[in-house]
Phi, psi and omega in degrees: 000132195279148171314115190242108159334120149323303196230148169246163182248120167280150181199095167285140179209108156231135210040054211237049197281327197282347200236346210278340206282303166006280181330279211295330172310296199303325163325298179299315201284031185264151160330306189260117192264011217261075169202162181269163138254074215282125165242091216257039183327125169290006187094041188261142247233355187238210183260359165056252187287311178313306207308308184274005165292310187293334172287314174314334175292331174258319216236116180266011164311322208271106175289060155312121190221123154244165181217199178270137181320148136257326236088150189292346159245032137282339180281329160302317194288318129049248207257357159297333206277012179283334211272117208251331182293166162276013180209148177229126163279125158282166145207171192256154169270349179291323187267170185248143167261137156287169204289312173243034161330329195276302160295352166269305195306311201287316159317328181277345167280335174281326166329331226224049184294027165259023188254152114312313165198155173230156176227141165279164158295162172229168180229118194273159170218191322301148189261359163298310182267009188301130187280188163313311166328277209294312168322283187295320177303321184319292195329300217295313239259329180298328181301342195269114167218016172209154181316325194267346199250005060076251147321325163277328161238036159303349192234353171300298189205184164282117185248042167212124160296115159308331168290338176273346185300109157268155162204138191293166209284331213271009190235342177281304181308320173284346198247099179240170194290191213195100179270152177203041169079347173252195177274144191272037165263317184307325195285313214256338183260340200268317152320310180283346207265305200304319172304348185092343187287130204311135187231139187217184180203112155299113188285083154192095162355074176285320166207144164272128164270104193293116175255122177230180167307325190249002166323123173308333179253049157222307189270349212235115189329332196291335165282346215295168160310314188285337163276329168315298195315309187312310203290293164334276160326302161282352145306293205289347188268336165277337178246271189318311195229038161298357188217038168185167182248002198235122175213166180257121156303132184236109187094139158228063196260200190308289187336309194269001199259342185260336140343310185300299173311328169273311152317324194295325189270302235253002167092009184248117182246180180241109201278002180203139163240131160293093204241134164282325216307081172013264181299020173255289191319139186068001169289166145287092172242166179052013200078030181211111175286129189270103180279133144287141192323342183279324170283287174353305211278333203277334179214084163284138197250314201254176162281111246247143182246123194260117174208104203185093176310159158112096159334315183296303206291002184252340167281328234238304166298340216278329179286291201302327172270341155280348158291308169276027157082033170251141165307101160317166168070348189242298207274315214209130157252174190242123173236053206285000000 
């Protein structure tokens, strides 16, 4: 009876001949040896498929399938049912793991069976050309360190680099991946929260993550802002904001104006919008009179939605609603 690995490493790979030896290098060097590798061809046009032909040729840990191009999520669903272990690690073929990634992540699962997937810190590269942006996003995705802060910023962005993900086989298998035009990692953490199941983060910079130009969730409509939004939205009209058709907004800059818009199709309108801006107050926007947040504060009648760019001004609301005895996650969310 062949042996099953702890953890399998999912690895979808297309065209990916210049970055894939890295990949693969880093893998073979993890600390903890007891893991598989699905190496999953999309149908790719370069060489590839060779490069990973040859490690499989000294390490048979490396599992090789190519098929005809499809796509990434089909190719995930795929390279799951390839997977033998009790735990499926992603990777990416552009990115590298540090060496005991395999063993810190599959110890916090086992250390936790109330854990479901752990995700790591990350470190993006090269860091030569990283703008400002990409930076405070790194900041922000490091910051996230616990299952509650998690939760608290599920509707901001993704807050587990997909490519940083273990999740155990049999809960990935009840969740599977998904196309629904947006991104499935974001789709797949968001399915898990909405199940009630623990999402955690080993606080340690496990893999680097390569950002280029041709990077998919760059080039591909399925990454777009306006596909976040989407995904955001109908996650909040199935959970958070399931049991009524009316909530109150807080912002309407771009961020809150397009969040409206994407509810508005899910059958969600906004019965008070919160605006600080003056010349906003007392006004109508969307079919909704736009209040300051301190009359609001005074009678909250509905569930409240935070869509207010910005890490600060959203630590700053986030005090003032906890000053006023409301609950994340119950009363209100932060949705940027």
């Amino acid at each position: 009876m062949p042996h099953r690995p702890r953890t399998s490493i999912l690895l979808p790979v297309f065209n990916a001949v210049e970055t894939l030896p890295t990949c693969l290098r880093s893998i073979q060097r993890q600390t903890d040896p007891d893991w598989e590798c699905i190496v999953i061809d999309d149908g790719s046009s370069d060489r590839g498929f060779d490069v990973a032909r040859e490690f499989s040729a000294t390490d048979a840990r490396f599992r090789l399938f190519d098929r005809r191009h499809r796509g990434l999520v089909p190719t995930l669903m795929d390279g799951v049912d390839h997977c033998r272990g009790r735990f499926v690690a992603r990777m990416d073929a552009d990115d590298w793991m540090h060496r005991d990634r395999i063993a810190a992540q599959s110890a916090a699962l086992e250390g936790n069976p109330a854990l479901a997937a752990v995700g790591s810190r990350v470190r993006i590269f090269p860091r030569r050309d990283l703008r400002d942006g990409m930076r405070a996003y790194e900041h922000w995705l490091n910051s996230i360190d616990s299952p509650p802060k998690i939760r608290a910023e599920a509707f901001v962005e993704c807050p587990i680099a997909h490519p940083s993900l273990m999740i155990r086989s049999e809960v990935l298998r009840a969740h599977p991946y998904r196309d629904c035009g947006w991104a499935e990692d974001y789709d797949l953490v968001l399915r898990l929260l909405a199940a009630g199941l623990e999402l955690d983060v080993v606080p340690r910079r496990l893999l680097a993550w390569r950002d280029r130009p041709e990077r998919l969730s760059r080039t591909s409509e399925t990454y777009s802002i306006q596909r976040f939004t989407a995904c955001k939205a109908a996650h909040l009209a199935s959970s958070f904001l399931s049991n009524s058709n009316g909530y109150a907004l807080w912002g309407y800059g771009g961020t809150g104006r397009s969040l409206q818009h994407a509810l508005r199709q899910r059958g969600k309108r906004p019965s008070t919008i919160l605006e600080l801006h003056p010349g906003r107050i007392g006004n109508t926007i969307a079919g909704a009179p736009v209040v300051h947040p301190d009359e609001w504060l005074r009678s909250p009648q509905q569930r409240l939605v935070v869509s207010v760019a910005g890490a600060t001004a959203r630590a700053e609301i986030r005090a003032a609603l906890d000053r006023a005895g409301l609950c994340d996650g119950i009363d209100y969310v932060c949705a940027a």
